[in-house]
MMTF fields as JSON, N, C-alpha, C and O atoms, coordinates in Angstrom:
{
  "mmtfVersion": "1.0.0",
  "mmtfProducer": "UNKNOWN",
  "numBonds": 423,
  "numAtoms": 424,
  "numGroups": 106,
  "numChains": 1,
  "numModels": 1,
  "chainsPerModel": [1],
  "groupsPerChain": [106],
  "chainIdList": ["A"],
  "bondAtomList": [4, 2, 8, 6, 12, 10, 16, 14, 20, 18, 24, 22, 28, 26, 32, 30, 36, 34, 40, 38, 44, 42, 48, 46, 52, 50, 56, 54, 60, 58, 64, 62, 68, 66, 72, 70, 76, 74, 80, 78, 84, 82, 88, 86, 92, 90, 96, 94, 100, 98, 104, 102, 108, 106, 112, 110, 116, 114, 120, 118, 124, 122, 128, 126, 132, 130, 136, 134, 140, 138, 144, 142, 148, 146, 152, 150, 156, 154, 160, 158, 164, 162, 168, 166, 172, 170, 176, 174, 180, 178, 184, 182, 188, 186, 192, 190, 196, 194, 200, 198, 204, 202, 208, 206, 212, 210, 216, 214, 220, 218, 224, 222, 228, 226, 232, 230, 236, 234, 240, 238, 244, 242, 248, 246, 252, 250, 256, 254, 260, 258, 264, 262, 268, 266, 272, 270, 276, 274, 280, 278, 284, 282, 288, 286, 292, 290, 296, 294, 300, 298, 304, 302, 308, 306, 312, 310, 316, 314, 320, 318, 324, 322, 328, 326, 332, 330, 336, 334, 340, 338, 344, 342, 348, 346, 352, 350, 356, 354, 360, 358, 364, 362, 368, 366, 372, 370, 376, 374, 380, 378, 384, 382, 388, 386, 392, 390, 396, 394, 400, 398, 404, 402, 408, 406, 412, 410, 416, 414, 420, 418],
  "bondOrderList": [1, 1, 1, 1, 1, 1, 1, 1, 1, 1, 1, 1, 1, 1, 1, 1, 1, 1, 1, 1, 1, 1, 1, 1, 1, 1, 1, 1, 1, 1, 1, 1, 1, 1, 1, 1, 1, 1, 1, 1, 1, 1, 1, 1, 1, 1, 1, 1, 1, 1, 1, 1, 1, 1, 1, 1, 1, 1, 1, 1, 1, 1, 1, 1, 1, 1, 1, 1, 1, 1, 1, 1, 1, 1, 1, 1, 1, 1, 1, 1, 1, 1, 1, 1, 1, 1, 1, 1, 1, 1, 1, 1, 1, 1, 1, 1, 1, 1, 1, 1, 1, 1, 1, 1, 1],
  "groupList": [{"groupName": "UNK", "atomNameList": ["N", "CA", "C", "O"], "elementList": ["N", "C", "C", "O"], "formalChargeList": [0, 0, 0, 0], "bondAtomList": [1, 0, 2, 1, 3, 2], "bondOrderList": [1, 1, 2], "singleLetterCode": "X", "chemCompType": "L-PEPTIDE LINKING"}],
  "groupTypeList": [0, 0, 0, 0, 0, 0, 0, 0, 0, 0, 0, 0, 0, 0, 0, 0, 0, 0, 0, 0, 0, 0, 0, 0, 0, 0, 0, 0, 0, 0, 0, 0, 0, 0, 0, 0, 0, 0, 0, 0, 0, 0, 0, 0, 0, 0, 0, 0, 0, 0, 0, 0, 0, 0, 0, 0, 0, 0, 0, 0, 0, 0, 0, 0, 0, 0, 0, 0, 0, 0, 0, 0, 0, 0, 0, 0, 0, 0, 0, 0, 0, 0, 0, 0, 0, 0, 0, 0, 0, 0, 0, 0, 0, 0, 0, 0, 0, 0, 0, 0, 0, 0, 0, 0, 0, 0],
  "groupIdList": [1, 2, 3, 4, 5, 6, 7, 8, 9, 10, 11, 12, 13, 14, 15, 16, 17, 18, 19, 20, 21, 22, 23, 24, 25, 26, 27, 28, 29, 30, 31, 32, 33, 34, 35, 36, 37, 38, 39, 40, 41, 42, 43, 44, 45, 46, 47, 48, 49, 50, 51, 52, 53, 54, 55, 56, 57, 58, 59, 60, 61, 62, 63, 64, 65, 66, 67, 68, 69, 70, 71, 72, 73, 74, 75, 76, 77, 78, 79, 80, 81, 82, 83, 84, 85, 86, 87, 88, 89, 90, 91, 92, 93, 94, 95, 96, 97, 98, 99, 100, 101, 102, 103, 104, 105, 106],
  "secStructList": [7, 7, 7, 3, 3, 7, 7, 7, 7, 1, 1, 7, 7, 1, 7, 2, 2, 2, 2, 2, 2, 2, 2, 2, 2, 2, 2, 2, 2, 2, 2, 2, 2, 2, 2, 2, 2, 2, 2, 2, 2, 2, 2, 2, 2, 7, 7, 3, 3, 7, 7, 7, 7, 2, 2, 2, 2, 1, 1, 7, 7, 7, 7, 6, 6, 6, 6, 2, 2, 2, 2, 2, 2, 2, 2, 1, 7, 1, 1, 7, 7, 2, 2, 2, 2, 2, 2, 2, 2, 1, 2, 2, 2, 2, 2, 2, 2, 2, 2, 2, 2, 2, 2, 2, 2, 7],
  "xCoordList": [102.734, 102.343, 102.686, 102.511, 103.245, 103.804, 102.248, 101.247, 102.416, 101.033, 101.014, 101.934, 99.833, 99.384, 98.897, 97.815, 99.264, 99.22, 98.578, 99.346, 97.431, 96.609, 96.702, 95.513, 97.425, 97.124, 96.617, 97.344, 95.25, 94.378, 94.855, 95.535, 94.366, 95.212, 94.372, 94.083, 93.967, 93.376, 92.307, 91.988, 91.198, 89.616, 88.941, 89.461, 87.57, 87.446, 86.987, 86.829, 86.87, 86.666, 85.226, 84.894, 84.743, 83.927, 84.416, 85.426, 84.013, 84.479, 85.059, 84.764, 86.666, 87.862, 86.836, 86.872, 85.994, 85.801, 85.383, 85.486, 84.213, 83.588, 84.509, 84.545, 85.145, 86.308, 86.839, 86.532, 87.731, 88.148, 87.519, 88.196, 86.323, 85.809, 85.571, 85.355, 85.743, 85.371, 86.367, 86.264, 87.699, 88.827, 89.298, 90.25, 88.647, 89.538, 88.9, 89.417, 87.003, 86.789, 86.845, 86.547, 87.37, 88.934, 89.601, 89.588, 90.275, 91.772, 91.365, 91.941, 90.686, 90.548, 89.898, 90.064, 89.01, 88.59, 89.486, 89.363, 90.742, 91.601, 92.385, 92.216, 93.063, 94.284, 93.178, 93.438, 92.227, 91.388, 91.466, 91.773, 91.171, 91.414, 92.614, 92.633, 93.545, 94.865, 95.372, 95.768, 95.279, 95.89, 95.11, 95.463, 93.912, 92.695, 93.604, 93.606, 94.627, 95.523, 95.765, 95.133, 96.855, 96.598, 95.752, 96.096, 94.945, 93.599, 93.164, 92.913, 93.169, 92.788, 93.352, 92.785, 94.937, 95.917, 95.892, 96.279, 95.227, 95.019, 93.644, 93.304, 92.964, 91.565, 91.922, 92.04, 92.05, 92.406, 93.343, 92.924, 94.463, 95.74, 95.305, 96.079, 94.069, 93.426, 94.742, 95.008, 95.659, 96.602, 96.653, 97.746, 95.448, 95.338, 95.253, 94.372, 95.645, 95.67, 95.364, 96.1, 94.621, 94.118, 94.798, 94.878, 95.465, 95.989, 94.994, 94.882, 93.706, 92.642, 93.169, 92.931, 94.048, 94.152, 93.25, 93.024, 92.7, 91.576, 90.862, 91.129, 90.087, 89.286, 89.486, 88.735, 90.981, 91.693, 92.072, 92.016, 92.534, 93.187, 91.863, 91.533, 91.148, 89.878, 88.422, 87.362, 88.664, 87.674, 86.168, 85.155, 86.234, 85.126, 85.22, 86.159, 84.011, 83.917, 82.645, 81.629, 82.821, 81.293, 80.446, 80.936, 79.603, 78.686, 79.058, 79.503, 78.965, 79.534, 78.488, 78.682, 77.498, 76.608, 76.955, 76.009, 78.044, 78.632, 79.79, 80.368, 80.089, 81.012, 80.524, 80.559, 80.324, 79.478, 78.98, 78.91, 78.575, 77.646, 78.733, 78.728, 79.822, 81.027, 81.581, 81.805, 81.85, 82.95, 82.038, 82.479, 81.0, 79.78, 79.919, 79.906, 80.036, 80.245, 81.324, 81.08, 82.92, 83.552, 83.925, 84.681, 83.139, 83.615, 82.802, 83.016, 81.452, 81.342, 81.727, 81.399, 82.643, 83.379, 84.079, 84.898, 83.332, 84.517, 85.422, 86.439, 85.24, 86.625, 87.274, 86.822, 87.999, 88.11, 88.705, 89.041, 88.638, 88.851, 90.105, 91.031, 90.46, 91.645, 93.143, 94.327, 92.274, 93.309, 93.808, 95.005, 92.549, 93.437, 94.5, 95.483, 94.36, 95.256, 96.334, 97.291, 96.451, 97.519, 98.369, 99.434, 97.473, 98.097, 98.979, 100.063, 98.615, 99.143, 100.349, 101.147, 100.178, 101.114, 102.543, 103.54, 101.976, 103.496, 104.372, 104.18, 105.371, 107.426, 107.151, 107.822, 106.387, 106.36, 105.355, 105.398, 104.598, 103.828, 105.277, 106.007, 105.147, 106.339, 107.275, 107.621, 107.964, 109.242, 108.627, 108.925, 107.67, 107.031, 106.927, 107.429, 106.236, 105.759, 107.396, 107.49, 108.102, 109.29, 110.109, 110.994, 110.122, 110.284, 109.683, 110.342, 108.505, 107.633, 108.13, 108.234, 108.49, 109.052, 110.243, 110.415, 111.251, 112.433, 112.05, 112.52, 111.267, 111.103, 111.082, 111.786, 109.842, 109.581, 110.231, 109.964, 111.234, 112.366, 113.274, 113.962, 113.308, 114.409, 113.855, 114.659],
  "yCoordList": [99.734, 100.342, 99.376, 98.162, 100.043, 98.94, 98.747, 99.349, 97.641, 96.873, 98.014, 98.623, 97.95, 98.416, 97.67, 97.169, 97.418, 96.544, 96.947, 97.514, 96.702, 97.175, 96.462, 96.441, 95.744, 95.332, 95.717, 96.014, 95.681, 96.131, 96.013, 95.063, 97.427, 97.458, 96.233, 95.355, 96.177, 95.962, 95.459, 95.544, 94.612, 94.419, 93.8, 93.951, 93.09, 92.302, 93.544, 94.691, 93.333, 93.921, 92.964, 91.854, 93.481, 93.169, 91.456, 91.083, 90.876, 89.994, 90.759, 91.924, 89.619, 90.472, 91.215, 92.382, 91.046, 91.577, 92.15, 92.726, 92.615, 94.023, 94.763, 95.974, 94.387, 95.571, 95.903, 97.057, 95.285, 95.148, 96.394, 97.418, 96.376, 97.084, 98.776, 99.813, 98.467, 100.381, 100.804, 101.946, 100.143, 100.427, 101.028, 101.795, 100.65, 101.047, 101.888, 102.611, 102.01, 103.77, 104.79, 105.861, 104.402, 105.735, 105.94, 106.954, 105.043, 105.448, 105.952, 106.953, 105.434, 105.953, 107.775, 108.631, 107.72, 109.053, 109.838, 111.019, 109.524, 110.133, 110.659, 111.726, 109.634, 110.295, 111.271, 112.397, 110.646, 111.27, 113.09, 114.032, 113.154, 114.345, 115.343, 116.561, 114.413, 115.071, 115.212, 116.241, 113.831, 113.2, 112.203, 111.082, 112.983, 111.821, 111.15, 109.998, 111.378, 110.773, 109.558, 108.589, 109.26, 108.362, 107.546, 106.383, 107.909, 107.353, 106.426, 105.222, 107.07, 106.173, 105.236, 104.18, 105.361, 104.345, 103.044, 101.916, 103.623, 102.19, 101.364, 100.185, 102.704, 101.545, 100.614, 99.392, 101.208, 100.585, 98.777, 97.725, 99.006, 98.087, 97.001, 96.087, 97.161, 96.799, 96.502, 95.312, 97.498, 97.12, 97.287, 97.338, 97.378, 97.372, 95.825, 95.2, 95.406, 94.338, 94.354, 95.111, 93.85, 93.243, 92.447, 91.394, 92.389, 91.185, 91.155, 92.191, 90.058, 90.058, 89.342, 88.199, 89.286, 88.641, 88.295, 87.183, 89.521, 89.867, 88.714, 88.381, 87.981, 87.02, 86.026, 85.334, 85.827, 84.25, 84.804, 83.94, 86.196, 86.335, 86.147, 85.146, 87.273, 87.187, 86.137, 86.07, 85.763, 84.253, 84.785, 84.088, 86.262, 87.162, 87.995, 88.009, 88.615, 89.788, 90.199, 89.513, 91.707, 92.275, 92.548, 92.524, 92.703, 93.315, 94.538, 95.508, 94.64, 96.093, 97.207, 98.348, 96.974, 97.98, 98.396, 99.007, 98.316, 98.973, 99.841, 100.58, 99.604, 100.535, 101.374, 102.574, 100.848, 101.983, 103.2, 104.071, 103.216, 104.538, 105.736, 106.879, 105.045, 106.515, 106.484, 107.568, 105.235, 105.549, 106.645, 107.658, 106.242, 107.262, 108.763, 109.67, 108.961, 109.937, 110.91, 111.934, 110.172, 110.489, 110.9, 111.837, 109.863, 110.38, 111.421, 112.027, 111.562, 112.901, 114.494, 115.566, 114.019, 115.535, 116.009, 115.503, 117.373, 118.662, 119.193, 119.422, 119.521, 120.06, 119.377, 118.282, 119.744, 118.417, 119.721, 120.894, 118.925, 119.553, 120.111, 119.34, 121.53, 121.97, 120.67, 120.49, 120.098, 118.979, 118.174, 117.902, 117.601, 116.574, 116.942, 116.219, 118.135, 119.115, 119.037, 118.546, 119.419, 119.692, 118.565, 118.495, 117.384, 115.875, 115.502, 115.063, 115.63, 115.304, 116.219, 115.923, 117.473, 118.384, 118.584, 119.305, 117.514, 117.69, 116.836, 115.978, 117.229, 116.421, 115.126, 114.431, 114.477, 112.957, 111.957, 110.831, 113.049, 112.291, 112.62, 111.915, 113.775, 113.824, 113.05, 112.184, 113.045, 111.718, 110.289, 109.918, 109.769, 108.899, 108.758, 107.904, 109.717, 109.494, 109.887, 109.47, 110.37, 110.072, 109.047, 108.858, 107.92, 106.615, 106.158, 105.387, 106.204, 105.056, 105.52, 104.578, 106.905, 106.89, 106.544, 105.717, 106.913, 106.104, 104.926, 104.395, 103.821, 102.756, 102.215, 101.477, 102.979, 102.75, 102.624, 101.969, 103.343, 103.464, 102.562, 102.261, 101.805, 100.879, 99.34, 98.48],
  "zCoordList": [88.222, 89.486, 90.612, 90.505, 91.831, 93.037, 93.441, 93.052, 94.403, 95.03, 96.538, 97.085, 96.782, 98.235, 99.192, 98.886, 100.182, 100.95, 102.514, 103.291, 102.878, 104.021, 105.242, 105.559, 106.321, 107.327, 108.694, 109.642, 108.708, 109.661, 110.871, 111.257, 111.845, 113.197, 113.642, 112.828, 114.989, 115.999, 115.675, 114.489, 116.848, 117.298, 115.378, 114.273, 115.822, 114.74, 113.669, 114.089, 112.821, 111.238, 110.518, 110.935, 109.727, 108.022, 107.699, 108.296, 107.169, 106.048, 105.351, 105.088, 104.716, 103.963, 103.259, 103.65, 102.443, 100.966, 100.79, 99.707, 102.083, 102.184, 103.08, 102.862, 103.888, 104.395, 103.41, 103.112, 102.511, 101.185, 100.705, 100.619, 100.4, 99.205, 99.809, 99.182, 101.555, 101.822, 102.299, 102.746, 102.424, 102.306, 100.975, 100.826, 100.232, 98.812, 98.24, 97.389, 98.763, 98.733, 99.029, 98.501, 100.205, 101.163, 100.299, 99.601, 100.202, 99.684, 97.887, 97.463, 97.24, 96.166, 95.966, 95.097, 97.466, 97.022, 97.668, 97.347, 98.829, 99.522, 97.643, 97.053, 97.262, 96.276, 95.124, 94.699, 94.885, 93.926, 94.491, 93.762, 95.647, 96.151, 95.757, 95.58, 95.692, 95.486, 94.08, 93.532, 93.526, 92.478, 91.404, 91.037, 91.008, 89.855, 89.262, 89.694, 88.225, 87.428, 88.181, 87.761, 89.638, 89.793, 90.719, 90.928, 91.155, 91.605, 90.166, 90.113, 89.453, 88.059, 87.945, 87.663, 88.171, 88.356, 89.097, 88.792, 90.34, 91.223, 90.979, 91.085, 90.561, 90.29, 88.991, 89.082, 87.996, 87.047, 87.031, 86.548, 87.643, 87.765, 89.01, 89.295, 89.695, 91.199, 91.946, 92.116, 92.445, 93.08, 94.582, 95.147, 95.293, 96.708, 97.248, 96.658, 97.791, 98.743, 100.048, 100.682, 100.63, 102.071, 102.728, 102.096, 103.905, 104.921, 105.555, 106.211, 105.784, 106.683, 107.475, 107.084, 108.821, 109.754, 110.764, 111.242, 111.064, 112.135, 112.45, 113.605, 111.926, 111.974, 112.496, 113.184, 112.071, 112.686, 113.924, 114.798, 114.459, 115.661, 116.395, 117.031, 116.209, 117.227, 116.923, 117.546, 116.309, 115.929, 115.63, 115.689, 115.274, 115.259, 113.745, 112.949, 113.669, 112.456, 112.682, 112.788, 112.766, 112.815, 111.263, 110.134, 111.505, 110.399, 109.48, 110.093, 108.295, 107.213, 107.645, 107.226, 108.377, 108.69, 109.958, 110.455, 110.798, 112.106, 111.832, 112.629, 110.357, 109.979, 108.429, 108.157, 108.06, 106.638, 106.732, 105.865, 108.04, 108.142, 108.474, 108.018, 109.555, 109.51, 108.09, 107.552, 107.356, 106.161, 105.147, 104.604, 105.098, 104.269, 104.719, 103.887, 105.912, 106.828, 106.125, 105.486, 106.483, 106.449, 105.152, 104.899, 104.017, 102.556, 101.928, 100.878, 103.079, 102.869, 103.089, 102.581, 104.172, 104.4, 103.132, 102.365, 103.221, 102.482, 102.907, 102.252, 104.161, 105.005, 106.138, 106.474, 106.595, 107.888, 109.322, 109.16, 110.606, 111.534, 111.63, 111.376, 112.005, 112.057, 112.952, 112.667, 113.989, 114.634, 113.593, 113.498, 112.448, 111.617, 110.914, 110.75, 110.439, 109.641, 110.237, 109.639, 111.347, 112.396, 112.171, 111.557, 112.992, 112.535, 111.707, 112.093, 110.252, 109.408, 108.732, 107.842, 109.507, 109.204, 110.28, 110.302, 111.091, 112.568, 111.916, 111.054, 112.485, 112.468, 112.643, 111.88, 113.387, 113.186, 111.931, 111.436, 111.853, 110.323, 109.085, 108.389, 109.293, 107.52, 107.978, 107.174, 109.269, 109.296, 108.269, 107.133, 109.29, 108.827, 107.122, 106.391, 106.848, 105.794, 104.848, 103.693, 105.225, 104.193, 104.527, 103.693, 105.974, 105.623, 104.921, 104.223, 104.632, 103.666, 102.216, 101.43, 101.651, 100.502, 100.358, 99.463, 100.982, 100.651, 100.768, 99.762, 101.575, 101.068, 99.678, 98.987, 99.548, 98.093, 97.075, 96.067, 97.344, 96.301, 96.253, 95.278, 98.031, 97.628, 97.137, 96.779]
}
């Protein structure tokens, strides 16, 4: 399995390891959504990776309890807003997202 590699936008973040850890219950329950087989895959192989820069740029990190409560939030949605849909369904996400696969490939 290739590695996954996360580098956080912007403004301070968690300590790596709890950002770390609710990052990767996104993304695990994101593919799980789609694809259990490999959701299994990544938990299994632990192939997500963290770039925690944040900390050294802004000499800061907030608390896991200023962000837990949306990620809880959010991994509780069943449906999502017709805009996100939209989002992910316009000409510049699929561009996008079929650069990142031909990446992959090369």
């Amino acid at each position: 399995m290739k590695k996954i590699i996360y580098v956080p936008g912007k403004n301070p973040k968690p300590p790596a390891a709890q950002h770390r850890q609710q990052l990767f219950r996104c993304l695990l329950q994101g593919v799980q959504r789609i694809d259990p087989e490999i959701a299994d895959d990544i938990e299994a192989t632990d192939s997500f990776t963290l770039v925690a820069w944040n900390r050294y740029f802004y000499d800061a990190v907030i608390g896991i309890a200023q962000i837990k409560p949306w990620v809880d939030q959010l991994l509780e949605q069943q449906t999502f807003p017709e805009s996100d849909i939209a989002a992910v369904r316009s000409v510049k996400y699929r561009l996008a997202r079929l650069l990142y696969q031909i990446g992959d490939h090369l």
